[in-house]
MMTF fields as JSON, N, C-alpha, C and O atoms, coordinates in Angstrom:
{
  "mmtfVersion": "1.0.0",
  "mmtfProducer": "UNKNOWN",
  "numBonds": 291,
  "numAtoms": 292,
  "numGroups": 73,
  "numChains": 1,
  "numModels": 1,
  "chainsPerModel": [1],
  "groupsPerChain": [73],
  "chainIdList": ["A"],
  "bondAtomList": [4, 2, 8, 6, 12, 10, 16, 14, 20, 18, 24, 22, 28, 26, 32, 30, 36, 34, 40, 38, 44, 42, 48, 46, 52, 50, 56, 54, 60, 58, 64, 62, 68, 66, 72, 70, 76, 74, 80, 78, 84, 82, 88, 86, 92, 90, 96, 94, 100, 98, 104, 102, 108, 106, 112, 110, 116, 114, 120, 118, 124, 122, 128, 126, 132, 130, 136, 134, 140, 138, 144, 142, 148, 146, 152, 150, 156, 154, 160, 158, 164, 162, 168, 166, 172, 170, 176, 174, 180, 178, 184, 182, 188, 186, 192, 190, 196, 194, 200, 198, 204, 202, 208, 206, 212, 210, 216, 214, 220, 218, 224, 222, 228, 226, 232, 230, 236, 234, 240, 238, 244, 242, 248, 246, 252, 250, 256, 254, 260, 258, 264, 262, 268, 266, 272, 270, 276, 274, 280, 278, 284, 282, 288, 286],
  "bondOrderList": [1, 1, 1, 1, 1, 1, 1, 1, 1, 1, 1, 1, 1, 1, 1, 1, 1, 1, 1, 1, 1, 1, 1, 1, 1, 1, 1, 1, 1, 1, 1, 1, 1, 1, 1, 1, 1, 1, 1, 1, 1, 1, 1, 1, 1, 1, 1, 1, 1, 1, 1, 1, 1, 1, 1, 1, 1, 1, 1, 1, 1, 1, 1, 1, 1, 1, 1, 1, 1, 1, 1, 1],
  "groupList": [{"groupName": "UNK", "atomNameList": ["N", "CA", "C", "O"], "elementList": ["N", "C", "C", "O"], "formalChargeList": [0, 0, 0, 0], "bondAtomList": [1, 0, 2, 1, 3, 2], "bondOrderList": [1, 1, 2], "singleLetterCode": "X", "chemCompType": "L-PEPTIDE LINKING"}],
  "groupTypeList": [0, 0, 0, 0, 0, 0, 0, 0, 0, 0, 0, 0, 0, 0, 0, 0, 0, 0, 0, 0, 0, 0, 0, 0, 0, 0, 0, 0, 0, 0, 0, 0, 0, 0, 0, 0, 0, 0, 0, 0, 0, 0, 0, 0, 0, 0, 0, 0, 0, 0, 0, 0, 0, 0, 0, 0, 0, 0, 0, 0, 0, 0, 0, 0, 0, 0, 0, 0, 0, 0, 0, 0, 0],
  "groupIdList": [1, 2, 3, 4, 5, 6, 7, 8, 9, 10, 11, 12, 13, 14, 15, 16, 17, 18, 19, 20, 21, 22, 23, 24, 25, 26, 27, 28, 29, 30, 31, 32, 33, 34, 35, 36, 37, 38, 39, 40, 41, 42, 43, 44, 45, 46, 47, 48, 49, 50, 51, 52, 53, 54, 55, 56, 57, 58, 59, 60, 61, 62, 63, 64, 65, 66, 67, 68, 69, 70, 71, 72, 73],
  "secStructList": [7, 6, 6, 7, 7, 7, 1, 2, 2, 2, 2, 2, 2, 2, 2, 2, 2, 2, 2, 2, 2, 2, 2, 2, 2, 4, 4, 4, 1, 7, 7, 1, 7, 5, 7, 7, 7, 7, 7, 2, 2, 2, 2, 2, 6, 6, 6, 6, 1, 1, 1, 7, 7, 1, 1, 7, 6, 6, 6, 6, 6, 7, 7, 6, 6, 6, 6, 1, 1, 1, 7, 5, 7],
  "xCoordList": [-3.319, -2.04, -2.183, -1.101, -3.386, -3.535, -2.559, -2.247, -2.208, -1.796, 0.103, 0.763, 0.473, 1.799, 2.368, 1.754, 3.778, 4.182, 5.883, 6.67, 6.264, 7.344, 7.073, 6.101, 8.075, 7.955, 8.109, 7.314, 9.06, 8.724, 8.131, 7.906, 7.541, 6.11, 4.421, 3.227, 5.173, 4.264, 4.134, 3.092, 5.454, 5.962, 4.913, 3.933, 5.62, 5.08, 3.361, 2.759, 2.825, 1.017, 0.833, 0.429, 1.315, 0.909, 1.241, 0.451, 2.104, 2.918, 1.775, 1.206, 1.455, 0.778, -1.138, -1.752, -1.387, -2.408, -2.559, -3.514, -1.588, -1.109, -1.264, -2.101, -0.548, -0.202, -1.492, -1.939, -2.24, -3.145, -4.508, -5.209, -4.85, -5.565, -5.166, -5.745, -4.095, -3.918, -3.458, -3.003, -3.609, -3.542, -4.821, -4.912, -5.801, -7.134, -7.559, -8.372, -7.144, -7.287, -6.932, -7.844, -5.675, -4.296, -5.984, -6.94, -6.189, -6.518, -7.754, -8.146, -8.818, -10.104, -9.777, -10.367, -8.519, -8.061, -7.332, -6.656, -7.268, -6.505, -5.107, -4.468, -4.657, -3.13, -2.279, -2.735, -0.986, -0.05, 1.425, 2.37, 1.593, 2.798, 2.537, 1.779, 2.915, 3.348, 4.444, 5.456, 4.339, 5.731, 5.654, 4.81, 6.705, 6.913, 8.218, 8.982, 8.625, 9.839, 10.21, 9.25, 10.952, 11.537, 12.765, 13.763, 12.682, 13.546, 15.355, 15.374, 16.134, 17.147, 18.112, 19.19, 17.118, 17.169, 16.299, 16.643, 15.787, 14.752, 15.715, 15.662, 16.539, 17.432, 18.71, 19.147, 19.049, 20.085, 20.01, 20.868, 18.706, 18.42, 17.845, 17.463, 17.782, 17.088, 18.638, 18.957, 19.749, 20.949, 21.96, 23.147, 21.491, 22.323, 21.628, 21.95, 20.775, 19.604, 18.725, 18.076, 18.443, 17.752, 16.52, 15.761, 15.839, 14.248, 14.616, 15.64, 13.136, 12.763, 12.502, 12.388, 12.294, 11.697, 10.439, 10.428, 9.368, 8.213, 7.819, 6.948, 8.378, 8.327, 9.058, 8.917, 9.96, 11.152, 10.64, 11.042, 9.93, 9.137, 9.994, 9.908, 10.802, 11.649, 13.151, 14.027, 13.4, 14.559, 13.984, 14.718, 12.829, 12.518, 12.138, 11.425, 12.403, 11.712, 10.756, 10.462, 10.209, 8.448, 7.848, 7.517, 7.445, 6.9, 5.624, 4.611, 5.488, 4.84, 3.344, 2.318, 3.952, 2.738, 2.117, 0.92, 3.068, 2.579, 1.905, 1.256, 1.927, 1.498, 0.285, -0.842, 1.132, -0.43, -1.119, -2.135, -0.316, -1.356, -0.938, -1.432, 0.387, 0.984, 2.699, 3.513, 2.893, 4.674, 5.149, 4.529, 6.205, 6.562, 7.527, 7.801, 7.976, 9.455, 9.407, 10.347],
  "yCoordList": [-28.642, -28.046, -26.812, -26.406, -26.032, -25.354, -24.283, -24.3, -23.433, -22.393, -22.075, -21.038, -23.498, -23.872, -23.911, -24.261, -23.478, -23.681, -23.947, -24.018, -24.068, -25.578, -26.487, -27.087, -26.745, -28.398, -28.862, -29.644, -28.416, -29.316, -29.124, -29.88, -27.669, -27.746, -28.299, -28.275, -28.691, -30.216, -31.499, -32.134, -31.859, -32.731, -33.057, -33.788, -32.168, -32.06, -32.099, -32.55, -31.559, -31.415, -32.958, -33.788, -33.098, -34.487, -36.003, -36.942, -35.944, -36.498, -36.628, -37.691, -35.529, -35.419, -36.355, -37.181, -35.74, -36.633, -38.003, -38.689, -38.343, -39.63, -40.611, -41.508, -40.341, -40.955, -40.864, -41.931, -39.576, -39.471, -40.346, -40.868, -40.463, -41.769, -43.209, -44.293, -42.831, -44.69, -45.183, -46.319, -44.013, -44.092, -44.934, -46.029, -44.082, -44.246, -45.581, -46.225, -46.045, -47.079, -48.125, -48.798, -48.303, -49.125, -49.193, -49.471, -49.036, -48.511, -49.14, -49.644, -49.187, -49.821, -51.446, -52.372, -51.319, -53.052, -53.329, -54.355, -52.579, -53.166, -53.534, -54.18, -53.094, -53.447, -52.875, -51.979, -53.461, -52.631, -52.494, -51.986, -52.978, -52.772, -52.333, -53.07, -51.491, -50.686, -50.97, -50.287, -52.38, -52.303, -51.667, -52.002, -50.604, -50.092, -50.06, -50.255, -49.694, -49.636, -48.445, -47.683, -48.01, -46.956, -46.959, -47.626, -46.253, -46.234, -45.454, -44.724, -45.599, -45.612, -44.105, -43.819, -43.328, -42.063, -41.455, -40.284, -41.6, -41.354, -41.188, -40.132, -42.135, -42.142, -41.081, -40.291, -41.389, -40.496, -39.035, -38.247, -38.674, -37.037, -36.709, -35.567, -37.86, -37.188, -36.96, -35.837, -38.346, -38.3, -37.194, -37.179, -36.375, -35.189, -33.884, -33.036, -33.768, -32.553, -32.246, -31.22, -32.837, -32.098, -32.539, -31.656, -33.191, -32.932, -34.16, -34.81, -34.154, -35.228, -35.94, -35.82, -37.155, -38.352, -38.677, -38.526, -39.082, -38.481, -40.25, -40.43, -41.099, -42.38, -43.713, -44.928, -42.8, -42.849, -41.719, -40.563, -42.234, -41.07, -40.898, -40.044, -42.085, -42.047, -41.454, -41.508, -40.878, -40.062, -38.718, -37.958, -38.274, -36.757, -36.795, -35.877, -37.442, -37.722, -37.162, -36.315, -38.392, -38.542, -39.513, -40.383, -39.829, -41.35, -41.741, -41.178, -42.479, -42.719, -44.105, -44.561, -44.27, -44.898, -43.423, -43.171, -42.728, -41.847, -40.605, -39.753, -40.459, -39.192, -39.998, -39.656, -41.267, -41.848, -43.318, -43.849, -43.666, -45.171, -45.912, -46.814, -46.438, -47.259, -47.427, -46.531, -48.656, -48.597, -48.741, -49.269, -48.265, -48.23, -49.551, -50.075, -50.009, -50.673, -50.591, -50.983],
  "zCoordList": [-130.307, -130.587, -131.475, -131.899, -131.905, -132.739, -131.953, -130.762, -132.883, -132.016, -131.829, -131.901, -131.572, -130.926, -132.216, -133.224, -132.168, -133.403, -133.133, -134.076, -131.83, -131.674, -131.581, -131.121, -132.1, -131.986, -130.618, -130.097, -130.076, -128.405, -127.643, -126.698, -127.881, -127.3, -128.067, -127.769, -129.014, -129.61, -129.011, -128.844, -128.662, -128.563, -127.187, -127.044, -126.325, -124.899, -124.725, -123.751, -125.822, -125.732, -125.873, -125.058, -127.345, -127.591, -126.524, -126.427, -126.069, -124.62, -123.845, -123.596, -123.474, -122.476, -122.725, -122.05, -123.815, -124.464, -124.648, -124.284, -125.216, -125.74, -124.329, -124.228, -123.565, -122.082, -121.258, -120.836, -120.934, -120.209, -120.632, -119.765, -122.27, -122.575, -122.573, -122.649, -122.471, -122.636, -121.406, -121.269, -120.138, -118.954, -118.624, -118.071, -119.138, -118.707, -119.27, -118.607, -120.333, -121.316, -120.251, -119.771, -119.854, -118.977, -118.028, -118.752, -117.041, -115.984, -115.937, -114.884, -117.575, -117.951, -117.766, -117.209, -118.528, -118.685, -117.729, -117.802, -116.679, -115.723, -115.888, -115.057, -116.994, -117.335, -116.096, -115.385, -115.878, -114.567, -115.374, -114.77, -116.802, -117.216, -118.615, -119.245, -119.113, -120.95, -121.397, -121.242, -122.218, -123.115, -124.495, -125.327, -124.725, -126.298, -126.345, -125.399, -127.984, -128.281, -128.768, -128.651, -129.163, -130.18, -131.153, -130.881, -132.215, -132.989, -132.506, -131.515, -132.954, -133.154, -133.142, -132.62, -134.001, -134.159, -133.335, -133.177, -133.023, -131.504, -130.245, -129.615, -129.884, -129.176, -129.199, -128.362, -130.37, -130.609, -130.763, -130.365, -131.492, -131.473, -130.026, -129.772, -128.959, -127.433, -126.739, -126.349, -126.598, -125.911, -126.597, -126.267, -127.458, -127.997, -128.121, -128.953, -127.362, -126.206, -127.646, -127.446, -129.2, -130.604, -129.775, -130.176, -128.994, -128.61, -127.539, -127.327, -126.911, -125.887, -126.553, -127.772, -125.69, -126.298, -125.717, -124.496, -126.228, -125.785, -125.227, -124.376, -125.675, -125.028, -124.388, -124.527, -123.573, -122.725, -121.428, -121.299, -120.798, -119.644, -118.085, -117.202, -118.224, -116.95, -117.28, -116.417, -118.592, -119.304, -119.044, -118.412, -119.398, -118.587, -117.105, -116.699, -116.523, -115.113, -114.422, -113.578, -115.481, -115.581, -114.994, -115.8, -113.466, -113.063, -113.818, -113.404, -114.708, -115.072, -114.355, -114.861, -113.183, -112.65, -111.697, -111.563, -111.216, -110.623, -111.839, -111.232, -112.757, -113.564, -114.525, -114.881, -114.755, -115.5, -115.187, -115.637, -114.405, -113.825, -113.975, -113.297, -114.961, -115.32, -115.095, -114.874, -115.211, -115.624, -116.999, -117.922, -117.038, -118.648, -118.619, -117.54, -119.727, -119.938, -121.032, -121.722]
}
């Protein structure tokens, strides 16, 4: 991220990182489902356009078995 100096195009590098290893991770272990959660304000600063939510992937429509190997819930 050196370099970048928005934030949602932070957001988006790190996204992309974040997911693409633990794609690969999912994929070692053979996992077929990703459960996480999120906070509260997470929600609320994404459903009022202040940033994405970087782990809510089917809210940017993002397939996430198709982009990283896995399903989310």
């Amino acid at each position: 991220m050196k370099g970048l100096r928005d934030a949602e195009e932070k957001r988006k590098v790190f996204r992309d990182t974040f997911y693409s290893i633990l794609g690969e991770a999912a994929k070692k272990e053979k996992c077929e489902i990703l459960i996480q959660g999120t906070i509260l304000p997470d929600i609320i600063e994404t459903t009022k356009g202040i940033k994405t939510q970087h782990n809510i992937l089917e809210q940017m429509k993002i397939d996430p078995v198709r982009v990283y190997g896995f399903q989310g819930c």
